[in-house]
C-alpha positions in Angstrom: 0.0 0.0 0.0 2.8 2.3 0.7 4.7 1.8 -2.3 1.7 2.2 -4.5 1.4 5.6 -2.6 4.8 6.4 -3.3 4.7 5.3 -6.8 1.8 8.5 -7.3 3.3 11.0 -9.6 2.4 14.1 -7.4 3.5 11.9 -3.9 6.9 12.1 -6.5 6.9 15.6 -7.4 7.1 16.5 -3.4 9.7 13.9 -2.6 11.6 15.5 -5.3 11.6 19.1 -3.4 14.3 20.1 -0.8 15.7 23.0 1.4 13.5 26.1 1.2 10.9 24.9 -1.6 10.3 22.1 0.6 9.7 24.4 3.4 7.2 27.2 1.1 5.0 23.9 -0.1 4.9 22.6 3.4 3.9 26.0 5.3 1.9 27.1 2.8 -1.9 25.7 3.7 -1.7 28.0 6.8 -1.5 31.2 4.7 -4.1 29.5 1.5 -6.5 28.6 3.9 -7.9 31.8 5.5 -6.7 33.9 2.2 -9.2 31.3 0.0 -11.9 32.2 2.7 -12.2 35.6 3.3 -11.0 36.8 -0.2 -13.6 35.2 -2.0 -16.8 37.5 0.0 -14.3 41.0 0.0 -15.3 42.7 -2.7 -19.1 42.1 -1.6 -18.5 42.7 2.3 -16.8 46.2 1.0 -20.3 47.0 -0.8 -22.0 46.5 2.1 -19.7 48.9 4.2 -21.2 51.4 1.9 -18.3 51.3 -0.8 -19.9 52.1 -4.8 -18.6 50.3 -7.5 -16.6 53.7 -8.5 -15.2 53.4 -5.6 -14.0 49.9 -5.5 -12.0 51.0 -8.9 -10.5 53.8 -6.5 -9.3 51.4 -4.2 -7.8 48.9 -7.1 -6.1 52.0 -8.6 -4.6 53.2 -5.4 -3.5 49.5 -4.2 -2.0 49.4 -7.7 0.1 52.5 -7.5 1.3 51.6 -4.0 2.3 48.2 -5.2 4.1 49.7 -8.1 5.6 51.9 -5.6 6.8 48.9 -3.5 7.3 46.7 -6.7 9.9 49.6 -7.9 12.0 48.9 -4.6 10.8 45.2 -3.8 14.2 44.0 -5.9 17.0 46.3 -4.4 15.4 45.9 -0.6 15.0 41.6 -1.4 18.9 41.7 -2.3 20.1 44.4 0.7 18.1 42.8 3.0 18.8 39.0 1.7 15.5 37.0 0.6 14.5 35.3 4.1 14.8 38.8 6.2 12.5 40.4 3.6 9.9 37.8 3.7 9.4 37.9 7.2 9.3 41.7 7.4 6.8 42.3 4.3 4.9 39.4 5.3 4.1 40.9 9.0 3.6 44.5 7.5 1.7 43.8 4.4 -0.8 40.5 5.4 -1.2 40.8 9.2 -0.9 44.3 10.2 -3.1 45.2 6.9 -5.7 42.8 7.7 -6.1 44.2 11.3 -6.8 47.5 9.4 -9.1 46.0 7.4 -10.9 44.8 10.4 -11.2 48.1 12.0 -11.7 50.0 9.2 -15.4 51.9 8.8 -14.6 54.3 5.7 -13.5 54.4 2.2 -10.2 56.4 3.4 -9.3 53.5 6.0 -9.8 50.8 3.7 -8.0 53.3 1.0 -5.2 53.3 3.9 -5.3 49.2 4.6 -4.8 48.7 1.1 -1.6 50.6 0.7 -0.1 48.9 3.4 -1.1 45.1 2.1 0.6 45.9 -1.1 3.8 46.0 1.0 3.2 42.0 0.0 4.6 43.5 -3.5 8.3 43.3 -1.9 7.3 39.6 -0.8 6.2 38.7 -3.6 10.0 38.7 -5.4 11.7 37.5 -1.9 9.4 34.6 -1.5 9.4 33.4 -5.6 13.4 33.6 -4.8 13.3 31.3 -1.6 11.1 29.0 -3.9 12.7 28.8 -7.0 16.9 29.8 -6.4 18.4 26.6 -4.9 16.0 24.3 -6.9 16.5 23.0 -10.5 13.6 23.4 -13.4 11.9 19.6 -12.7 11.6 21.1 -9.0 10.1 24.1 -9.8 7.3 22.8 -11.8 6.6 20.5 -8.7 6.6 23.5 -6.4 4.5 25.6 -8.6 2.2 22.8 -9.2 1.7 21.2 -5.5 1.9 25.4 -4.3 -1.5 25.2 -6.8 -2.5 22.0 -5.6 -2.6 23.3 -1.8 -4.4 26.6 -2.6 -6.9 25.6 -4.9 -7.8 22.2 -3.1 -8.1 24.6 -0.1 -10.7 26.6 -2.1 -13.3 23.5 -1.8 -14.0 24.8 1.5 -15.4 28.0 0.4 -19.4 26.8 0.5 -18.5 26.2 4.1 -17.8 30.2 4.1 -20.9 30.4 2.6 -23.0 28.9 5.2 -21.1 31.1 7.5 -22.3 34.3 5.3 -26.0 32.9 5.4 -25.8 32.5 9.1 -24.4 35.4 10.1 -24.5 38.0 7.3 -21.4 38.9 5.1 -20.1 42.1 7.3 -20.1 39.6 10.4 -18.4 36.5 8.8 -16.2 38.2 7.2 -14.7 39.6 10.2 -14.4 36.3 11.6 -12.5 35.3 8.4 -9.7 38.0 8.7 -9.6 37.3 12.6 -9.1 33.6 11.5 -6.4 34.8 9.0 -4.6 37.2 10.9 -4.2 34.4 13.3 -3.1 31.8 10.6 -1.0 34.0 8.6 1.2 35.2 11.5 1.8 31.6 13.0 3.1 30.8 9.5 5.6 33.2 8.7 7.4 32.6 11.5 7.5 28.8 11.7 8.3 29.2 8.3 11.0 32.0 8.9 12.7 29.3 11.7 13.0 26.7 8.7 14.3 29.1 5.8 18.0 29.5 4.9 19.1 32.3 2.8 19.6 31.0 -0.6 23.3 30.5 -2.6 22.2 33.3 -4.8 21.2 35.8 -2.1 24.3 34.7 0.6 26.2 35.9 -2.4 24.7 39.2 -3.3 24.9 39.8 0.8 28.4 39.2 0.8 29.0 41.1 -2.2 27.1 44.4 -0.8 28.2 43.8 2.5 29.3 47.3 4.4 27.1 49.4 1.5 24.0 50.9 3.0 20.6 51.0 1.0 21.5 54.5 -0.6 24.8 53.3 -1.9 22.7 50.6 -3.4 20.0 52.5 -5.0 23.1 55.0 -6.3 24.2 51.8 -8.4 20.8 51.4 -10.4 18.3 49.6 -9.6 17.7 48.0 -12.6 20.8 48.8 -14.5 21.9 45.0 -14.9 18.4 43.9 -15.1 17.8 45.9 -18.5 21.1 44.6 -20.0 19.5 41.0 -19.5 16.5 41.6 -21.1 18.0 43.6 -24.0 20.1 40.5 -24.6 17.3 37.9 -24.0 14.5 38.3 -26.2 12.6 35.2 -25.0 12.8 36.6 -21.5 11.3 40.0 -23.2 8.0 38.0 -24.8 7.6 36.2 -21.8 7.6 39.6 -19.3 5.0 41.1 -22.0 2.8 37.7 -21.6 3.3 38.0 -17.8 2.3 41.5 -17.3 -0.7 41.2 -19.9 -1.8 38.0 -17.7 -1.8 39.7 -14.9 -4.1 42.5 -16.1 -7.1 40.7 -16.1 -6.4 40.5 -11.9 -8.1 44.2 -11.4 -10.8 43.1 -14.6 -12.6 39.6 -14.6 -10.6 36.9 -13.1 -12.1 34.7 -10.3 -10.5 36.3 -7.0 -11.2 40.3 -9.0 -13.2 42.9 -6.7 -16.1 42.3 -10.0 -16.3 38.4 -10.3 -19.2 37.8 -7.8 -20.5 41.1 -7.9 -21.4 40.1 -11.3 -22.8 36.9 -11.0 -24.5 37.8 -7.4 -26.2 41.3 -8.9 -25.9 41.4 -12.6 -26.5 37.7 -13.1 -29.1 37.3 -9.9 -27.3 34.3 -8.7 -28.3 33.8 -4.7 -25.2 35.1 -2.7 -24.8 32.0 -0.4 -25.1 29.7 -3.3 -22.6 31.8 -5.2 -19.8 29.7 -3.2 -20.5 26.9 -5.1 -18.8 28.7 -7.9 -15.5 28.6 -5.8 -15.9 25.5 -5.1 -16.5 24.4 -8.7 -13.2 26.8 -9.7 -11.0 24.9 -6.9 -12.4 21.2 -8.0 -11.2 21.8 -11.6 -8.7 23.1 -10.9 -7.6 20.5 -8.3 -8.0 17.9 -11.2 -5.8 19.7 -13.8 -3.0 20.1 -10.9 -3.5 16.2 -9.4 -3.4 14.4 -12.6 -2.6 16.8 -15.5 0.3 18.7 -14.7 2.5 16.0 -13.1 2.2 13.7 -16.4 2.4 16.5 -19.1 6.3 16.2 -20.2 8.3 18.9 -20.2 8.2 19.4 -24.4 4.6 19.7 -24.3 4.9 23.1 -22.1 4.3 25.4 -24.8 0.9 23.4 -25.8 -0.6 23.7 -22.1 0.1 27.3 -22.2 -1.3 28.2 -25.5 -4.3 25.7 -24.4 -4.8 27.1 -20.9 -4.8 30.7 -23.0 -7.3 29.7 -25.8 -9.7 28.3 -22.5 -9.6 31.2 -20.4 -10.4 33.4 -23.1 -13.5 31.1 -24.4 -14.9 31.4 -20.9 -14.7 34.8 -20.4 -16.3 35.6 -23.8 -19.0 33.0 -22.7 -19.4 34.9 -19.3 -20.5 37.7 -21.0 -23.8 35.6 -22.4 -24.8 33.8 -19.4 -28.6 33.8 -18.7 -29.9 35.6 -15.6 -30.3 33.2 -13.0 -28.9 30.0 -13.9 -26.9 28.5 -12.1 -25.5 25.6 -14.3 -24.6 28.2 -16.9 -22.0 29.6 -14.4 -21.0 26.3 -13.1 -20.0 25.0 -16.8 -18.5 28.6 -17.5 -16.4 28.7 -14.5 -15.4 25.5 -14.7 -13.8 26.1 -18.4 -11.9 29.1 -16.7 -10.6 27.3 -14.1 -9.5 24.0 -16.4 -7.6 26.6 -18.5 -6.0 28.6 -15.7 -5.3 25.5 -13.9 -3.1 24.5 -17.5 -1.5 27.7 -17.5 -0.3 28.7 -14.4 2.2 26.2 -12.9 3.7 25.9 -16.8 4.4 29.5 -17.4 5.5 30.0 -13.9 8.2 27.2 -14.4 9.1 28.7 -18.2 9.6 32.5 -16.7 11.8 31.2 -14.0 14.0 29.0 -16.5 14.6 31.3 -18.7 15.7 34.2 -16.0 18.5 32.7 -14.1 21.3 34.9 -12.8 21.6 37.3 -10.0 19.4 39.6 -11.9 16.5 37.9 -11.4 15.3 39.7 -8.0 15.1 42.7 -10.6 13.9 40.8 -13.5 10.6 40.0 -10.7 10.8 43.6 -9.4 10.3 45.2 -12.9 7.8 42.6 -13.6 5.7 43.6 -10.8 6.2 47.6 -11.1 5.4 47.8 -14.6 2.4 45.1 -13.9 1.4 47.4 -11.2 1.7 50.4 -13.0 -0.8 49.1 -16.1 -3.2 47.3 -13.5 -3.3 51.2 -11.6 -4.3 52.6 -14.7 -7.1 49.6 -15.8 -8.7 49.4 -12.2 -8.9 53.3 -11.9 -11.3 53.3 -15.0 -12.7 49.8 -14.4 -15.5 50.8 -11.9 -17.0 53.2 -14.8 -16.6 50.4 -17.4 -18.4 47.9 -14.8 -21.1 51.0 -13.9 -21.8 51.5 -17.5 -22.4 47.6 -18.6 -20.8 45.0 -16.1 -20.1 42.7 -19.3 -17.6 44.8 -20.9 -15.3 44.2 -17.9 -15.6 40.8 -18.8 -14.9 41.6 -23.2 -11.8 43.6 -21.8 -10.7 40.1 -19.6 -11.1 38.2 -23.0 -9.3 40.8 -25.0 -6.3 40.5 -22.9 -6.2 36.8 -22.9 -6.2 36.9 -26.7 -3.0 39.2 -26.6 -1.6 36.9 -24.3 -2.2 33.8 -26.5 -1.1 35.9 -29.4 2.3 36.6 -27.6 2.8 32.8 -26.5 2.9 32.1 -30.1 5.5 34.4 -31.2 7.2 33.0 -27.9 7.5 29.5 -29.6 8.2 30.8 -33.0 11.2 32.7 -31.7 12.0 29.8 -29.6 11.9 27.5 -32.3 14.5 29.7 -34.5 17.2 30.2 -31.8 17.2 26.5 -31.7 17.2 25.8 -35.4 20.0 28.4 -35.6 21.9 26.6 -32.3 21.7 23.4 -34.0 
C-alpha cells in the first residue's frame, strides 16, 4: 500500500523538493486557507460597508500604484536585505498588520489606507518566488509551482462552508471572523516558516557582495541597470515579461479572485449570494484535477501546448461569461469551470518557463520590474474599471477576454522565436 502511494506521480513531485521549496510547499496551507476564505466574499462585504462600485476601482487603482511603488523597490530591498529577512518583514507589514486595518476599518479612506499597506506583500512577492525557486532545478520548480496550486486551490473546496457562515451570520459579520481567522493563521506561519528558511546561494552571495554598503549606496548603483542589460540581450525573457504583465491585467478586470467576479454573478447575473460559493468551489475542483493528474504527467516538451491551451480556455470562458442567462446556475457552473480547467493548465507551466529562462543574479530585478510595470498598467485599468463595470458590467468581462487573446497571441511568437534560436543553435 505504501509503495503504491509512493509510486503517485504528485506523492513524487514532493519527494523530489528540498531545502527552502520544501519548506514554502509545506507552510503554505496555513496562509491558503484563511486567504481562499475571506477573499472570496471582499469585494461584496466592501459593498455592504457602503463602498460604490466607482469606488472599488479607487481602491484597485490606489492598491496598484502603491504596489508599483513597493514593486519599484521590492528587488534592491529583497537583495540588501537578503531574501529570508524580507519575507518575514513584508509578510508581517503587508498581510497581518493590513488585515487588522481591514478589520477596523469603517470608511473608504481606512480601507484606502489598509490597502496601501497590504501591497507592501509586492516586496514579498519577489523574496518569497526567490526562496522558492533559487536553490531548486527546473523539474523542482514545476513540482513547487504545481503542488503550491494544488494546496491553494484544493483549499478553495472549503469556500461553501464560508458560505453557510455568510448565510448564518451576514457577510459584514463572517467576514470579520475570516480576517480574525487569517490574521491568526497567517502570523503563526511566517514565522515557523521563517525558523525553517536559509538564505539562498544566490542571495548569501549578493549579501556578501554588498556587505558594508547601505541601502542609498545601493539605490546610487541602479536599480535596474543590470536587469535591462538582460532583457535587452534575451529576447525570449522580453516576450515572456509582456505575456506576464498582460496576464496579470485581467487580476483588477474579470478573473475569479477580482473585486467584479461575484458582484457580477450575485447582482448582474441574480445568482443567490450563499449559493454563489458553489462557484468557488467548482473553480477549486477543476482546478484541483488539472493540478493532481494533468500537470504532473504533461512532459516537459509539451509546455508550450498547455500554455497556449490554458490561454485559448480562459479566453472562451470569459467571452462566454459575457452571455450567461440571468439566474442560472449551471450556466455559471459550466463557464467557471472552463476558466478554471484553463488557468489551472496555464499557471504552474508559465510560472516554471519564466523562472527558466531568467537565471542569474538579476533575477530579483527581472521580478521587481515585472511587478512595477504590472502594477503600474493594472493602476491605470482598475482606476477606469469601476466606470466600465457601472456602464455595462459585461464589458469588464470583453476587456478580460481581450487580454487573454493578446496573451495567447504573444505565447505564439514565444514559440516561434524559440523554435529559431534552436534551429539556428543546432
Amino acid at each position: 500500500m505504501w509503495q503504491r502511494f509512493k509510486r503517485l506521480k504528485i506523492v513524487q513531485s514532493f519527494c523530489i523538493l528540498k531545502g527552502n521549496t520544501r519548506t514554502s510547499v509545506i507552510c503554505e496551507p496555513l496562509w491558503g486557507i484563511p486567504y481562499t476564505i475571506f477573499i472570496f466574499y471582499f469585494s461584496l462585504y466592501l459593498m455592504e460597508m457602503g463602498i460604490t462600485e466607482q469606488q472599488l476601482g479607487i481602491i484597485t487603482a490606489v492598491g496598484f500604484l502603491s504596489g508599483a511603488f513597493f514593486s519599484f523597490f521590492a528587488g534592491s530591498i529583497t537583495d540588501f536585505l537578503g531574501r529570508k529577512k524580507t519575507c518575514l518583514i513584508f509578510d508581517l507589514i503587508g498581510w497581518s498588520f493590513a488585515l487588522f486595518l481591514f478589520l477596523i476599518s469603517r470608511s473608504l479612506t481606512m480601507f484606502i489606507i489598509a490597502t496601501i499597506v497590504n501591497n507592501a506583500t509586492k516586496v514579498t512577492g519577489v523574496s518569497w518566488n526567490l526562496m522558492v525557486i533559487e536553490d531548486a532545478d527546473s523539474e523542482q520548480r514545476k513540482s513547487a509551482f504545481n503542488l503550491l496550486n494544488i494546496i491553494n486551490i484544493s483549499l478553495g473546496i472549503i469556500t461553501p462552508i464560508g458560505g453557510l457562515v455568510v448565510a448564518r451570520c451576514g457577510i459584514v459579520r463572517a467576514e470579520r471572523y475570516f480576517i480574525i481567522f487569517a490574521i491568526l493563521s497567517m502570523t503563526a506561519m511566517f514565522f515557523i516558516r521563517n525558523s525553517k528558511y536559509v538564505e539562498t546561494k544566490v542571495g548569501q552571495q549578493i549579501l556578501n557582495e554588498h556587505k558594508g554598503f547601505d541601502f542609498k549606496e545601493r539605490l546610487k548603483k541602479g536599480i535596474y541597470k543590470g536587469t535591462f542589460k538582460q532583457l535587452a540581450s534575451n529576447k525570449r525573457l522580453r516576450i515572456a515579461m509582456v505575456v506576464q504583465i498582460l496576464f496579470n491585467l485581467i487580476i483588477p478586470l474579470g478573473a475569479y479572485n477580482s473585486m467584479y467576479f461575484l458582484p457580477y454573478m450575485t447582482d448582474y447575473l441574480g445568482i443567490d449570494k450563499a449559493a454563489a460559493s458553489i462557484l468557488g468551489g467548482v473553480y477549486a475542483g477543476v482546478m484541483l484535477i488539472v493540478f493532481l493528474f494533468i500537470t504532473p504527467s504533461t512532459a516537459r516538451k509539451n509546455i508550450h501546448a498547455s500554455i497556449l491551451t490554458g490561454l485559448f480556455l480562459q479566453t472562451a470562458a470569459f467571452f462566454w461569461i459575457t452571455m450567461l442567462p440571468h439566474g442560472i446556475m449551471i450556466y455559471a457552473v459550466l463557464a467557471v469551470g472552463i476558466y478554471s480547467f484553463g488557468h489551472g493548465i496555464f499557471m504552474p507551466f508559465f510560472s516554471t518557463l519564466l523562472a527558466d529562462i531568467s537565471e542569474g543574479k538579476e533575477r530579483a530585478g527581472i521580478y521587481s520590474l515585472l511587478n512595477t510595470v504590472t502594477a503600474i498598467l493594472s493602476a491605470i485599468i482598475g482606476s477606469v474599471s469601476g466606470f466600465i463595470y457601472a456602464a455595462d458590467p459585461r464589458y469588464v468581462f470583453y476587456l478580460t477576454a481581450f487580454i487573454t487573446a493578446l496573451c495567447f497571441i504573444g505565447m505564439i511568437m514565444f514559440i516561434v522565436y524559440d523554435k529559431k534560436q534552436v534551429s539556428a543553435e543546432n
